[in-house]
N, C-alpha and C positions, 0 to 999 in steps of 0.2 A: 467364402467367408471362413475364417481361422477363431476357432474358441478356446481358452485353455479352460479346461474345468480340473481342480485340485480333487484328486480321490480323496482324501481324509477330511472329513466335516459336508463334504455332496453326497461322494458317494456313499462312503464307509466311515460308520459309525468310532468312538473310541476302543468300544468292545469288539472292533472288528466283524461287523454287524452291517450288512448292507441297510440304507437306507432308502426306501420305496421312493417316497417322491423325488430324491437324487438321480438314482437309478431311472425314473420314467422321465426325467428330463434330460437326463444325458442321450435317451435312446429316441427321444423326441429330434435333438438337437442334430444327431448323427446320421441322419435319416437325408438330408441336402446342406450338411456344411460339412466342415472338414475342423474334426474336434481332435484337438490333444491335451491328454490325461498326464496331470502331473503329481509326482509320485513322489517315495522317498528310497525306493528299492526296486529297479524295473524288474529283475527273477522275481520275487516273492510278491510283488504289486500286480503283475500280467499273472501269474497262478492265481490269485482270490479273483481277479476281473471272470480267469477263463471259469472259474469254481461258481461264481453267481451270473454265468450266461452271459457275460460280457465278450462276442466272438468279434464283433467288429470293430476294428481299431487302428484310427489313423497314424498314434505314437501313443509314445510311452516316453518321458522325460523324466527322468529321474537329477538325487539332486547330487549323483556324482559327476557330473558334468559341468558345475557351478563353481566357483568359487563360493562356500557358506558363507563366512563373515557375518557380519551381525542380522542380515536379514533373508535365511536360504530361501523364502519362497517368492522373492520379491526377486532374489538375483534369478532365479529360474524363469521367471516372467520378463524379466532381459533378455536371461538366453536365448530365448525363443523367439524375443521382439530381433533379436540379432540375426535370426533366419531368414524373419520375412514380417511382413504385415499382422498384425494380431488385431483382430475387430473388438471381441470385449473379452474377460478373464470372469469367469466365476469360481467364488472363493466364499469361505462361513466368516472370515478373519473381516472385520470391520476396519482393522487398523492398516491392514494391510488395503482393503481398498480403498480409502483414503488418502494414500502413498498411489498409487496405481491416478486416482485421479487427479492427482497433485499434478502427475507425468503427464496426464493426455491422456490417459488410456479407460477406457470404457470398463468399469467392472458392476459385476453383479453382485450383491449380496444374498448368499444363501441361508435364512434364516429359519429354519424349521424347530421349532419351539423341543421337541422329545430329544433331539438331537444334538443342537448347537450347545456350546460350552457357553456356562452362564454367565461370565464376566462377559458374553458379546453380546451379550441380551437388554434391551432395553429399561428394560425394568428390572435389573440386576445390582444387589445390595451393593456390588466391588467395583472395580474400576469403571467409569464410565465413557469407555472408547465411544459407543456410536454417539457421544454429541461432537467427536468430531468428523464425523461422517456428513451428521448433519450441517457443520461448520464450512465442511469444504463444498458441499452443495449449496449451499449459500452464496459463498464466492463466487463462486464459480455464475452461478445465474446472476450476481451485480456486474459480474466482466462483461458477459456474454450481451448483456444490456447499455453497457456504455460502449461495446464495440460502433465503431460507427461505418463497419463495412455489412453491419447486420439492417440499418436500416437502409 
């Protein structure tokens, strides 16, 4: 099994600050699957992993690999789909898994209240990305129900 987990907003804070429950479920996850950490600077991303006990590491994907364009960590979630198989992506960005499930592709939202940026928060005065979070799980479950190779 193939997971991508995005260091900034799982694992590491904006303060550059690890985040506990990030952290105990990346080391959860890496324990029988084959996790890769997607970054923004593999040098200086792999030094804070190695600095907060982070020794075991199946990659490092940084997003000099990518073409940026308008969406760098969506195209990094390509790049990687372009190696091989990717089972699910966990990411803090709402909008970005909503794009992800749009594709096919399984993501998680990691939503840890001390941590997440507030415009992704549910109950956040600004933009309101996760109703279309909500929006495309919706769809998604009317297709999934009118398929009629499901019944």
């Amino acid at each position: 099994m193939a997971v991508l987990v995005f260091l900034d907003g799982v694992l590491r804070n904006k303060k550059n600050a690890p985040i506990p429950n990030g952290m105990l479920l990346y080391r959860s996850l890496n324990e029988n699957n084959r996790v890769l950490i997607l970054c923004k600077d593999k040098d200086k991303d792999h030094n804070w992993l190695k600095q907060n006990k982070i020794f075991k590491l199946d990659d490092l994907v940084d997003q000099k690999l990518t073409y940026l364009g308008d969406n760098p960590e969506y195209r990094q979630v390509e790049y990687v789909r372009g190696l091989g198989p990717v089972d699910y992506v966990i990411t803090e960005n709402p909008e970005l898994a909503a794009l992800l499930l749009q594709q096919g592709i399984t993501a998680l939202v990691f939503l840890n209240p001390l941590y997440t940026d507030d415009r992704y928060r549910p109950d956040s005065i600004t933009k309101k990305s996760w109703d279309e979070v909500i929006q495309e799980l919706d769809k998604q479950e009317e297709t999934l129900m009118e398929d009629p190779r499901v019944q």
